[in-house]
C-alpha positions, -999 to 999 in steps of 0.1 A, spaced: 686 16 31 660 -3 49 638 15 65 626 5 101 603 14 130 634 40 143 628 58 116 594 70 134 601 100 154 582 85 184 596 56 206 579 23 201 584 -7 230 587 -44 221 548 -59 227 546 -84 253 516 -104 239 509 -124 272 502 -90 291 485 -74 269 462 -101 268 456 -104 305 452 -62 306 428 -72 274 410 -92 297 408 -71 331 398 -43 307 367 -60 286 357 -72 327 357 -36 338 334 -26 314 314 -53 323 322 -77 294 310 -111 305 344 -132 293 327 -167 302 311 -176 273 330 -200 247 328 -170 219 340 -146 241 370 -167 260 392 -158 235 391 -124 232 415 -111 250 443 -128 233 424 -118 198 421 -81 211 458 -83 220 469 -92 186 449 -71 164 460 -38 187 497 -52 183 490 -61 144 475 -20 144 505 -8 163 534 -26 148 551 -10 113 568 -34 90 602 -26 78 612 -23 44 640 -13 17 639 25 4 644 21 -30 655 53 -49 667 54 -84 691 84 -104 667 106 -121 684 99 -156 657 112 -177 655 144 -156 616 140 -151 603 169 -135 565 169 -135 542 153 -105 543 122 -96 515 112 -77 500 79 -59 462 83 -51 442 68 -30 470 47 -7 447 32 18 454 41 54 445 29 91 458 39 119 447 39 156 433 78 173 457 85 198 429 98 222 402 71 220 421 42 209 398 40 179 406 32 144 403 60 115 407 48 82 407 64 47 431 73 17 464 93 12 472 109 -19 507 114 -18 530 133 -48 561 149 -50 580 169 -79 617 150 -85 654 164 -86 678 143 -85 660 114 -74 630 90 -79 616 67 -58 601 31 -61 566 36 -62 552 11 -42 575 30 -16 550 58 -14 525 34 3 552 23 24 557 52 37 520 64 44 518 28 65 550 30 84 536 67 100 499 54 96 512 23 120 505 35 160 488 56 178 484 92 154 467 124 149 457 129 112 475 159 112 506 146 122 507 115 100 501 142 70 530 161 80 557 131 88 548 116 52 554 149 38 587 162 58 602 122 55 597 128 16 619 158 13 642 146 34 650 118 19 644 126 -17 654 166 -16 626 167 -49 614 206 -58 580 198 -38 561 177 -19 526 170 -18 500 150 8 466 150 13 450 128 35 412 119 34 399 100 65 366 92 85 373 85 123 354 65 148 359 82 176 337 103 159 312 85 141 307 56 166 308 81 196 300 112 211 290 135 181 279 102 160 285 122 126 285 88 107 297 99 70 322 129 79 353 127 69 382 148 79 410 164 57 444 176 57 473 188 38 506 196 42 519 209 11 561 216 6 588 233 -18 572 245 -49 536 229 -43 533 250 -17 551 281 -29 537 278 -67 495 281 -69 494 265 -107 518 234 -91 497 231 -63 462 237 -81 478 205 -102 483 185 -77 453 188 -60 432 185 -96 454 151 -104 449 137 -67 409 147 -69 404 154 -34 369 148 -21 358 125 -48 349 90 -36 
């Protein structure tokens, strides 16, 4: 199955790069960018790209495999780094996802975790969302005993802005199935993924 940007429960449109660029441009004038000089002339088109570069998930293949062995314990990808784009100030936040799952009847590839994380962390988000589409995309797909994701993030709408708390970080959780039913599996997965540590 590959996996594509329909897959995302929200609607994205095709970007039109040459309008985006001149809104780039009648933007950084209104807030009284000066767009004359030769560093600056170019802007525009370079803002345009890097928004479409920040809003634009990649495709790829789902890879699952028959759980032969019957493996039943966590398995857990730490530290997946994430971006994504604050769907209020239009500012990145970036950080890590920590992303497990107890298997049934099926395993995935585990780069695919990461793929995952990136193809909700691609657009315009809340953090709390993006924690619970990685998590409710994971058991629907892979049906495992429990899903796990934590995500650890600093934002810059709020450390470049308004309160300024440079440092803070922000985290949530969305835990599912026997990780969030069973306090020993979920005490596991949250001493395996190490939450907080740096």
């Amino acid at each position: 199955m590959t996996v594509t940007a329909k897959h995302v429960s929200r609607a994205r449109r095709v970007c039109d790069l040459d309008a985006a660029t001149a809104a780039a441009a009648d933007f950084l004038e209104a807030v009284g960018v000066d767009l004359g000089s030769d560093s600056l002339r170019e802007t525009p088109a370079r803002m345009a790209r890097a928004f479409a570069e920040l809003l634009t998930p990649r495709d790829f293949k789902l890879t699952t495999f028959d759980n032969d062995e019957g493996y039943d314990e966590l398995v857990l990808a730490r530290s997946i780094p994430i971006r994504s784009v604050c769907e209020h100030h239009l500012l990145p936040f970036v950080g890590v996802a920590h992303v497990g799952y107890l298997p049934n009847s099926r395993i995935l590839g585990l780069s695919k975790l990461a793929r995952v994380v990136e193809m909700f962390a691609q657009g315009t988000q809340v953090q709390e969302r993006l924690t619970k589409q990685v998590a409710d995309w994971l058991t629907e797909e892979l049906r495992p005993n429990g899903v796990g994701v934590v995500i650890e993030a600093e934002h810059l709408c709020m450390t470049l802005r308004g309160v300024q708390a440079v440092g803070a970080r922000t985290i949530t959780s969305t835990m599912l199935g026997t990780l969030r039913s069973d306090a020993r599996s979920r005490a596991e997965f949250l001493a395996a993924a190490r939450v907080g540590e740096r």
